[in-house]
C-alpha positions in Angstrom: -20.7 -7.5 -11.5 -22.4 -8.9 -14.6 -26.6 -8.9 -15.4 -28.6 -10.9 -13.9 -32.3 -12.5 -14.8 -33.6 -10.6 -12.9 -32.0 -7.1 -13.9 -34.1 -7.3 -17.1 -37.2 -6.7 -15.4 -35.8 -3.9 -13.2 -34.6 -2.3 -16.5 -37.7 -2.1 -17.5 -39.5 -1.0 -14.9 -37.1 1.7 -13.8 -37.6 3.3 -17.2 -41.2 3.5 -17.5 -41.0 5.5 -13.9 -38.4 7.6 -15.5 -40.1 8.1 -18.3 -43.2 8.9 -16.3 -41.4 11.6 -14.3 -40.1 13.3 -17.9 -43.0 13.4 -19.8 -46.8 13.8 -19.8 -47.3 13.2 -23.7 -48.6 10.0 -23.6 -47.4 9.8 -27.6 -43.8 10.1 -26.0 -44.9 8.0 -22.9 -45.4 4.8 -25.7 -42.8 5.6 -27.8 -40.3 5.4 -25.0 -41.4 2.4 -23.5 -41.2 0.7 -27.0 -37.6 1.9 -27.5 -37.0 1.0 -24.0 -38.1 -2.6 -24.6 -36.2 -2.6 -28.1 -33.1 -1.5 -26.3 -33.1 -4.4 -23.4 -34.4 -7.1 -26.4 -30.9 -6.1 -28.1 -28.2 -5.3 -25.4 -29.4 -7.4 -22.6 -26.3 -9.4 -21.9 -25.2 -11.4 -18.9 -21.3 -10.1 -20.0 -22.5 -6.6 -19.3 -22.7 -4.7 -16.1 -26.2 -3.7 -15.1 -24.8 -0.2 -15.5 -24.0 -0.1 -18.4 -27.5 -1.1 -19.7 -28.6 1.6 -16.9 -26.5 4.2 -18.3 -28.1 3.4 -22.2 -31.4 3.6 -21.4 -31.6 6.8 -19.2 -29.7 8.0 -22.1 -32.0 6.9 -24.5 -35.3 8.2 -22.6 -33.5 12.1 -22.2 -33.2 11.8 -25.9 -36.7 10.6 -26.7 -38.4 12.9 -24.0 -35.9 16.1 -24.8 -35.9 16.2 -21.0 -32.1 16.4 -19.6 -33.2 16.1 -16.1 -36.1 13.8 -15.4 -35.5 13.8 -11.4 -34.6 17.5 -10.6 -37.6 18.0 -8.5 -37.2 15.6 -6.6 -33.4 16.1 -6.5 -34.0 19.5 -5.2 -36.7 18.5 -2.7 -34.2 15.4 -1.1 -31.7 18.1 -0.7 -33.9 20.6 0.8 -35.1 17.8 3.6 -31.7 16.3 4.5 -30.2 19.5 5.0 -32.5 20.1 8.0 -31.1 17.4 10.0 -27.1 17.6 9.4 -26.8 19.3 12.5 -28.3 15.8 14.1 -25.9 14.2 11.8 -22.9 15.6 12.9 -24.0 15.4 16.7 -24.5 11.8 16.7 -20.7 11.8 15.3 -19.5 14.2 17.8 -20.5 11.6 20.6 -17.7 10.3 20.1 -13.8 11.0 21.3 -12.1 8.9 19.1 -11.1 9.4 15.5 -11.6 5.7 14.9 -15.0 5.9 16.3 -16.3 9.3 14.3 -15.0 7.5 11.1 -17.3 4.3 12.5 -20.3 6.0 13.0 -19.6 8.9 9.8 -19.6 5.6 8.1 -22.6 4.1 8.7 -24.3 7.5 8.2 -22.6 7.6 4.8 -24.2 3.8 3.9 -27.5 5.0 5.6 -27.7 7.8 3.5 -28.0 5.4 0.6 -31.3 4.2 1.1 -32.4 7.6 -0.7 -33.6 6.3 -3.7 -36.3 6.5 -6.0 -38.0 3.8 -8.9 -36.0 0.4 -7.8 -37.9 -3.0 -8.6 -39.5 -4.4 -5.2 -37.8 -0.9 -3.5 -39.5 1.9 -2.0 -38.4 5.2 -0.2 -40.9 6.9 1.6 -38.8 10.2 2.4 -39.2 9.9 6.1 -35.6 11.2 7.2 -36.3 11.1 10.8 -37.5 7.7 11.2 -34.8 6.3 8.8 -32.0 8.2 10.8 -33.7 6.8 14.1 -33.9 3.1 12.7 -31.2 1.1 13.7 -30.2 -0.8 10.2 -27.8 -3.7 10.2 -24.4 -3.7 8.4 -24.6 -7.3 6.9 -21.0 -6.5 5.9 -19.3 -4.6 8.0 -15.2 -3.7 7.1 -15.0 -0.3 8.6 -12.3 -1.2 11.0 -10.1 -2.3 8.1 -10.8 0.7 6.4 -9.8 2.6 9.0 -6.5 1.1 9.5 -5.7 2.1 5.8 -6.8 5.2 5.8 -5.2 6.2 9.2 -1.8 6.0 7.4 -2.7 8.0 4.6 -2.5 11.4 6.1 -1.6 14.0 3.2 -2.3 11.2 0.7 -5.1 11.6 -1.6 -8.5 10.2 -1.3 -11.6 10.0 -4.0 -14.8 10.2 -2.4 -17.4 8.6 -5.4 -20.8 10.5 -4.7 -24.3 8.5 -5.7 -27.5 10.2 -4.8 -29.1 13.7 -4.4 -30.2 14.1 -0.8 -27.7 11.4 -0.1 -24.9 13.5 -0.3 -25.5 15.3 2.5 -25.5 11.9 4.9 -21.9 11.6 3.0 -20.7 15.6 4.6 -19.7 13.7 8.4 -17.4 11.4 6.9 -15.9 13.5 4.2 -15.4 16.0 7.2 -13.4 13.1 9.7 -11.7 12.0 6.6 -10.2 15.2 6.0 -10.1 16.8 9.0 -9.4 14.4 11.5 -7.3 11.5 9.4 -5.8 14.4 7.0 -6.3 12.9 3.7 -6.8 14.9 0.6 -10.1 14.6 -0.3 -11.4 14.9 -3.8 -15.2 14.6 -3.9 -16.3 13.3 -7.7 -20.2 13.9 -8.3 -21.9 13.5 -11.7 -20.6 16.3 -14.6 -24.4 16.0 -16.2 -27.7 14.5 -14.8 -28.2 10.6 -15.0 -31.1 9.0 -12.9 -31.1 11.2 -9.3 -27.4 10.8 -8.4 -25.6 14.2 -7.3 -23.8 16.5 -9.6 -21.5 18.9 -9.3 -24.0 21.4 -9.4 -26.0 19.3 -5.9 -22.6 19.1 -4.2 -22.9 22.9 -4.1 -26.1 23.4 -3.3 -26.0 21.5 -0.2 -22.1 22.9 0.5 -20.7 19.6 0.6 -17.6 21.2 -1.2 -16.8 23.1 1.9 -15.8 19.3 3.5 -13.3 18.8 1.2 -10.4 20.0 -0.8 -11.3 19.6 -4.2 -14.4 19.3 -6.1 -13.7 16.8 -9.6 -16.8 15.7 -11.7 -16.7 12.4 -13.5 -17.0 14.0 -17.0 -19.5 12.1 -17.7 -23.6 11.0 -17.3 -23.2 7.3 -16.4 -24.1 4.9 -13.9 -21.7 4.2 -11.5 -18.1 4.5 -13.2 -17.2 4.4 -16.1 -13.7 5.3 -16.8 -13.8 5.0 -20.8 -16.0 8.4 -20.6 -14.1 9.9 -17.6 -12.7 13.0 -17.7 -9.1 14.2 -18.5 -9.3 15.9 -15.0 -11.2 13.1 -13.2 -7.7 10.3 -15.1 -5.4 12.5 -13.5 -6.8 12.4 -10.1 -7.6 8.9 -10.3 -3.8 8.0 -11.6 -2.5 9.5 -7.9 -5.6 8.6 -5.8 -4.2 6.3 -2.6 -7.6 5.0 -1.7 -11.1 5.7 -3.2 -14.6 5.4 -1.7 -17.7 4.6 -3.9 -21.3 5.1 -3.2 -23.8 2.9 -3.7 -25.0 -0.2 -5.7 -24.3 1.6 -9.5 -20.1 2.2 -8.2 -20.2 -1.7 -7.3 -21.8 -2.7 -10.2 -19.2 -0.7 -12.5 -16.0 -0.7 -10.4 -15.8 -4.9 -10.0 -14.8 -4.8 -13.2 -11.6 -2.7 -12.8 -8.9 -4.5 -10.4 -9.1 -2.6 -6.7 -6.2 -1.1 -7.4 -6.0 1.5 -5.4 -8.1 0.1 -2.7 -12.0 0.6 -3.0 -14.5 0.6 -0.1 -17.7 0.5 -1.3 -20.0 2.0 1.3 -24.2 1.2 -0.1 -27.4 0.1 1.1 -28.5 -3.5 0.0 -31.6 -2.6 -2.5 -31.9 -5.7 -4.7 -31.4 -9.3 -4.3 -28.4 -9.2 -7.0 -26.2 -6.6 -5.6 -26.7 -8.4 -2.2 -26.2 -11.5 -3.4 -23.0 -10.5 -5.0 -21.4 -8.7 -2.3 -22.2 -11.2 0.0 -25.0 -9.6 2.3 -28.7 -9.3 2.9 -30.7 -7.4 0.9 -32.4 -5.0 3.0 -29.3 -4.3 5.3 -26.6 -1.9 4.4 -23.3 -3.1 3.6 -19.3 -1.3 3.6 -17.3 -3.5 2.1 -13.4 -3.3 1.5 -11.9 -4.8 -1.8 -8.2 -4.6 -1.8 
C-alpha cells in the first residue's frame, strides 16, 4: 500500500505526540518537530509505503530525544489492564463446541484487540476494555471462514503469527491457543526485537505469557513498522522461508506486506483506523476487518 495525501498530515501529527511522550525539554520538543517536518518535506513519496516513512521518523525522534522507548508506560499499563479480562476472553471462546467456531470468535477477538492504539490522526482510544469487549463491532470484511479452511489442513505445518500492539497482544492469546492447540499448527509468534511506536516486543510477549500459547517465540530483528524483510533477522528468513501460512496484525503489516506477493498466504486480521487503510482494503473505516490475500 503506497502514501496517501492524507498520510502526510498523520506523519506529522503522530510525531509531535511521540515526541511529546519522550521528552519534556521543550529545546528537544522544537528541534524534533523541525527534523520531523524536514524529514516528511524530503521523503514524502506516493511510491513509499506509509511504513516506511513511519519507521524513519520514530527512528529519527529516539535519536533526537535519546529516548529508546517513548511508549513503555503506557505499554506496561495496556498490558497490565488486558490481562485482567483474558479469563472473559477465553470464556466467550469456550462457548463454543466447534473448532471452526473458537477459531471464528478467537478471530474477531484477535481484530478487536486492534483498536488499542495510541496518537492516530482523527483516532482515539480511551482504554475502556470492558465496554470495547462488550461493543459489538462490525467485520466490514469478513474471510474467516476461508481462513479456516486453509488452516484446517495445515496441522503440523508451520504458522507465523505477526504481533502489532502492546496490550493487544493479549486479545491475540485465544487464537494463538485454537490455532495451536486445536488445529495443530506450529506456531511461531514474531513480536518487535527493539521498541518502535507501542507495538509488542519480545520482551511484552513475555510479560503477558503469550509465549506459553505457542511453540516458538522469533523476533523480527528489527524496529520497524509493520514488516520489513530487508532488516529482518537471519532467524526471523529462516522461519519465514518454511512458514505455510502467516497472520499479520494490524494496519502497519498491511501497509508493508502488500508489497511482497502473498506467498505464503497472508490474513491480515486489523481494526479500520484511517480512511486510507480502509479505503485500500476495501472496508469501512471504523469497523474491523480480516482479510485473506492469497
Amino acid at each position: 500500500m503506497k502514501v496517501q495525501p492524507i498520510c502526510a498530515s498523520c506523519l506529522l501529527y503522530r510525531g509531535v505526540q511521540e515526541l511529546k511522550r519522550a521528552t519534556s525539554d521543550k529545546r528537544v520538543l522544537q528541534e524534533g518537530i523541525r527534523k520531523i517536518a524536514e524529514l516528511i518535506a524530503v521523503r514524502f513519496s506516493f511510491d513509499l509505503p506509509p511504513a516506511v516513512l513511519g519507521t524513519e521518523r520514530d527512528r529519527l525522534i529516539k535519536k533526537i530525544t535519546k529516548n529508546p522507548d517513548p511508549y513503555r508506560e503506557e505499554k506496561k499499563r495496556a498490558n497490565e489492564a488486558v490481562l485482567k479480562i483474558l479469563p472473559k476472553l477465553f470464556e466467550y471462546i469456550e462457548s463454543s463446541n466447534s473448532k471452526k467456531d473458537r477459531f471464528l470468535k478467537a478471530s474477531y477477538l484477535a481484530a478487536l484487540g486492534n483498536f488499542i492504539e495510541y496518537d492516530v490522526l482523527g483516532y482515539s482510544f480511551d482504554e475502556q476494555l470492558r465496554d470495547l469487549f462488550q461493543r459489538k463491532i462490525q467485520l466490514s470484511i469478513d474471510d474467516r471462514e476461508k481462513a479456516f479452511k486453509i488452516i484446517e489442513k495445515l496441522e503440523g505445518s508451520t504458522l507465523i503469527y505477526l504481533t502489532d500492539n502492546a496490550g493487544e497482544i493479549v486479545f491475540d492469546i485465544p487464537l494463538l491457543a485454537v490455532l495451536r492447540e486445536d488445529l495443530g499448527v506450529y506456531v511461531i509468534l514474531s513480536p518487535k526485537s527493539a521498541p518502535i511506536l507501542n507495538d509488542a516486543t519480545v520482551d511484552d510477549v513475555y510479560e503477558v505469557g503469550a509465549d506459553q500459547y505457542v511453540d516458538q517465540v522469533v523476533g523480527v530483528g528489527s524496529d520497524v513498522v509493520g514488516l520489513n524483510l530487508d532488516e529482518a533477522s537471519p532467524e526471523f528468513l529462516q522461519c519465514w522461508r518454511r512458514t505455510e501460512f502467516v497472520i499479520a496484525k494490524g494496519m502497519g503489516h498491511f501497509e508493508m506486506l502488500t508489497e511482497y506477493p502473498p506467498k505464503p498466504p497472508v490474513l491480515h486480521i486489523m481494526a479500520l483506523k484511517c480512511e486510507p487503510v480502509a479505503r485500500a482494503v476495501g472496508g469501512v473505516k471504523g469497523t474491523l476487518a480480516v482479510c485473506l490475500r492469497i
